[in-house]
N, C-alpha and C positions, 0 to 999 in steps of 0.2 A: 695650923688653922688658916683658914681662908675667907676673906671677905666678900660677899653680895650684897652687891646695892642695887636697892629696887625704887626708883621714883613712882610712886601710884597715887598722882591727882586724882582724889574720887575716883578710885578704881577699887573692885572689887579683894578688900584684902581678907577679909575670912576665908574665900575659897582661895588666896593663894599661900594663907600659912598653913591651910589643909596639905597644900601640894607640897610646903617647904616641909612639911610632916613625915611625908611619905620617901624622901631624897633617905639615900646611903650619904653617910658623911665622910668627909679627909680623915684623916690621924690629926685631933686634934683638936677638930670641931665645926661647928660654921659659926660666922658671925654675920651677923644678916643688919644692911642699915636699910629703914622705908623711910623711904621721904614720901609723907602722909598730909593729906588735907586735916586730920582730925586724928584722935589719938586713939589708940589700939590695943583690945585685952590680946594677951599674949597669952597661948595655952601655957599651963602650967605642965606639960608634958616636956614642951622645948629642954631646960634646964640642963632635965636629967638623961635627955639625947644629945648634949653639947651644942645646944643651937642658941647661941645668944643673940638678942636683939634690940637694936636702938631705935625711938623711932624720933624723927626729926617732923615738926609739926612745922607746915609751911603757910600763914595766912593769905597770899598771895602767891598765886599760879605765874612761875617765872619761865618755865619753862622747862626743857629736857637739863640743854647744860646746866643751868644755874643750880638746878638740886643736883647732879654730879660731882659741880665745884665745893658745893654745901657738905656734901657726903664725905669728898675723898680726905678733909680734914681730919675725921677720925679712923681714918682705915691705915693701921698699924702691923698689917699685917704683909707678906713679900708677896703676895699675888691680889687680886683683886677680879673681880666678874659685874659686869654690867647687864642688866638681866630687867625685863620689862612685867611689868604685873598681870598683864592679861596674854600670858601664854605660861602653858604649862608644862613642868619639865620631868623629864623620864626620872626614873628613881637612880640611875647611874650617871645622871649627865652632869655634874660636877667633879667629878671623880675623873669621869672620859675626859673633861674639861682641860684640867689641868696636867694632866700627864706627857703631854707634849713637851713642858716646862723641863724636865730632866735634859732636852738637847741645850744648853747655855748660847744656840745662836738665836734661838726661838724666844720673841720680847712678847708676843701676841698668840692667842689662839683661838679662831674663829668656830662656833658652833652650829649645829646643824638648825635650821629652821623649816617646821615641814609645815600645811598648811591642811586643816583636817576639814575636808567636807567630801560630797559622792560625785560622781560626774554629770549628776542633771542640776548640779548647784549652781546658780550662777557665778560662784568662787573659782569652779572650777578649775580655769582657766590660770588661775593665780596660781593654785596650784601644780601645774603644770609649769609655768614659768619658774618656781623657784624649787624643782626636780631639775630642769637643768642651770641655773643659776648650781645648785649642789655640783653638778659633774663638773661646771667650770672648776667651782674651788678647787676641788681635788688635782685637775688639771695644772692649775695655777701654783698649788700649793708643790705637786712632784716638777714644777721647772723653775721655780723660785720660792716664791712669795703669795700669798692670798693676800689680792690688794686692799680690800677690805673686811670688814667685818663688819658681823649684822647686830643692829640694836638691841635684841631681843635676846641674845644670845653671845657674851665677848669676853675674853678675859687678856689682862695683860700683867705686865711687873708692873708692881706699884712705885716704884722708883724713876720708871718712866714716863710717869704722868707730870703734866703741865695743866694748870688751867684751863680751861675752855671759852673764848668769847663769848661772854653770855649771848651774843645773838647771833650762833653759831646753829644752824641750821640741820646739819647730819654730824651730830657725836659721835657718830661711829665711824664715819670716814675719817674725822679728823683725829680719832682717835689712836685709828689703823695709822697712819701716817706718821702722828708723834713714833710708832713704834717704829716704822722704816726710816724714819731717818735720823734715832739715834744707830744705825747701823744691826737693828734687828731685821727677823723673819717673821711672818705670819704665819702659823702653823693651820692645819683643817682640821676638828673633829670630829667625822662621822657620826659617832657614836654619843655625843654630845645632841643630844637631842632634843626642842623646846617646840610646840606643838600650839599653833596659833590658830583661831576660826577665822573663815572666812570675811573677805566685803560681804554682805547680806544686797548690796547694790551695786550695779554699775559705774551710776555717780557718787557714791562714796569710795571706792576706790581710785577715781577718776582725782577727787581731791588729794588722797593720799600720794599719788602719783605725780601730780603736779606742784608737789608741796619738795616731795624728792627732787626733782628736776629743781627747783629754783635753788635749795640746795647744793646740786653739784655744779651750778655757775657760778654760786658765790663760794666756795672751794677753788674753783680753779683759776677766779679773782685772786683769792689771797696764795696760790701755789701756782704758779704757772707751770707751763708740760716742762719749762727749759729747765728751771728748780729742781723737778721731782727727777730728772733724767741725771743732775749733778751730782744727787743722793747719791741714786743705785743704777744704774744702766738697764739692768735686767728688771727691777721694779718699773722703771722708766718705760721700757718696750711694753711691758704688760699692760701697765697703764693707760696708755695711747690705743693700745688694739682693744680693752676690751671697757674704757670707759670713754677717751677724749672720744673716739672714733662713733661711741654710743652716743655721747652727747651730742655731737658737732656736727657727723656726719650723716646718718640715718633719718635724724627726724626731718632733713632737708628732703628724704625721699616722695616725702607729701605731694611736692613741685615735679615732680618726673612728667605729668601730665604736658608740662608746657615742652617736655622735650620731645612731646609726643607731638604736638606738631612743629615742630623741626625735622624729623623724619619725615612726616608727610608729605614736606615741600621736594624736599631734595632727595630722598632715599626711600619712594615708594612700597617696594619690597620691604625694606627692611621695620616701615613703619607700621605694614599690615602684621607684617610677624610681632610687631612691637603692640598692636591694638587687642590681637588676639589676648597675647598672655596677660594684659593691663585687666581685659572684661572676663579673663578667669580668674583673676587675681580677686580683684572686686567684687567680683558675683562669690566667691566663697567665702570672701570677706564679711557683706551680708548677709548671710545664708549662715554662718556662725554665728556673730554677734546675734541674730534675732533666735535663732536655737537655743542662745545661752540665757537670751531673755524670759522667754518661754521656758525655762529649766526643761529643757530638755535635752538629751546627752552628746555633751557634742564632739566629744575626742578631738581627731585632727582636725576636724573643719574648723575647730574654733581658733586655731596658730595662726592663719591669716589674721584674721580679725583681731586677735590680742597683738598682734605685730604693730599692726595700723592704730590701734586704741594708742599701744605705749607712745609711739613716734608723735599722736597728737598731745600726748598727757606731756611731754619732753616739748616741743615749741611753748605750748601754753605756761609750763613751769619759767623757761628762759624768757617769755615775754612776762610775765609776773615781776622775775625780779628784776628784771629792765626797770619797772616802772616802780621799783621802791615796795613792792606792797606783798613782801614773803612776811610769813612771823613765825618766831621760832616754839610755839605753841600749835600743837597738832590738834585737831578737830574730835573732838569725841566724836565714836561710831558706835554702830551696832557690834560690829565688828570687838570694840572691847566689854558692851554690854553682855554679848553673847558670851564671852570666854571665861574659861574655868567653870561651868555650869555643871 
């Protein structure tokens, strides 16, 4: 048997025990915990599918960890999956899930998160980002470790769970990390499959984004890169090239303007070649972003543009939690209104 725990504040649960309906189960069963604003008829079909279900009735919206920490109390079982209520999962993706588990170096195994709209959606673009966020893992996962794992989609040893700071901001990264640094690996599941709607807006993704960001400052508050490199080496290098360097170093690319003139003065040539590719940069910059407004289709034009979106969403996040004011309470969207429909 296998445990999933789903926190759904006022989230849509009929359409998602429809989805937990339709799943292939382990050898053994599923055991399903919601942490629920309000309490919940359970089809009476579950039972005699092996699908048992608890549901924890929360008066008070604490957050992501704090129903985690609520949940992992009664989860008695040797694996566990963390799993978001408004996306929906393939009827084998539990199953893909856990099968990584058979290698005993593997404490984690991170799932596939695809992102469903058409390319004149303004989501697009999201989608597109986390097509290749997927090749990373894969990447990441054949030279070591997949440094993280996504919310939506997680599973690990339940033995290797520690409580979470309740005003811990990305449960999944810090989740990934309990596992790397009792000396496991992160595994990748392809085939684990979990299927979220898009932003329905620019500014609402814009918040989600910058909510991410204040999170991985206050992560690397409590981990610093010298820490994580003492772990694992090879986690350690991963981590630097594809998150510190993300953090740290990219969104300072905003300021390249001011190196534009510094060329100017002293390195004429080099500044003109430097002006060209800045006003092709920019101009397909805009030219995407207002494509994407317009839903209209904007394939590559739009990668400028979501480049420069993310790099501004990442300052704005690191000046957030500068100033005290992240919370570990995510913003209802349309985004989870839409999903499971």
């Amino acid at each position: 048997m296998i445990t999933l725990i789903i926190p759904a504040w006022k989230e849509s649960i009929d359409a998602k025990l429809r989805n937990l309906e339709s799943l292939h189960l382990p050898e053994g069963g599923l055991e399903v915990i919601l942490v629920a604003s309000e309490s919940v008829a359970i089809p009476t079909t579950f039972a005699a599918r092996g699908i048992r279900v608890q549901i924890i009735e929360e008066t008070e919206r604490q957050g992501k960890a704090a129903a985690i920490n609520t949940a992992m109390k009664r989860v008695h079982t040797p694996l566990v999956i963390f799993h978001d209520a408004n996306t929906v999962l393939e009827p084998d993706s539990v199953i893909r899930l856990c099968e990584p588990f058979s290698d005993p170096s593997i404490g984690g195994v991170a799932g596939e998160k695809r992102v469903q709209t058409d390319a004149s959606h303004p989501g697009a673009l999201e989608g597109y980002y986390w097509k290749y966020e997927s090749a990373r893992k894969r990447r990441d996962a054949n030279f070591y470790s997949v440094i993280g794992g996504v919310g939506e989609l997680f599973a690990i040893r339940t033995d290797l769970f520690e409580p979470l700071p309740e005003d811990c901001i990305l449960d999944d990264l810090e989740l990934s990390w309990q596992v790397i640094q009792k000396g496991y690996r992160i595994a990748y599941a392809p085939d684990a499959i979990t299927t979220e709607a898009p932003s329905e807006r620019l500014g609402e993704e814009a918040a989600r984004r910058i909510r991410i960001a204040s999170g991985a400052y206050q992560f690397l508050e409590r981990h610093s890169l010298r820490s994580i490199f003492r772990v694992s080496f090879r986690y350690g290098l991963q981590f630097l090239l594809r998150k510190w360097m993300r953090w740290f170093i990219w969104p300072f690319l905003l300021f390249v303007p001011l190196f534009w003139f510094g060329l100017q003065q002293y390195f004429p040539t080099a500044g003109r070649v430097f002006t060209l590719f800045l006003g092709v940069y920019l101009g397909l910059s805009l030219l995407g972003g207002l494509l994407s407004v317009l839903r209209v289709r904007v394939g590559w034009l739009g990668i400028p543009f979501y480049f420069l979106f993310l790099q501004f969403c990442q300052l704005r996040g690191w000046w957030r939690y500068r100033l005290g004011n992240s919370s570990v309470l995510w913003e209802k969207s349309d985004r989870s209104r839409n999903a499971l429909r």
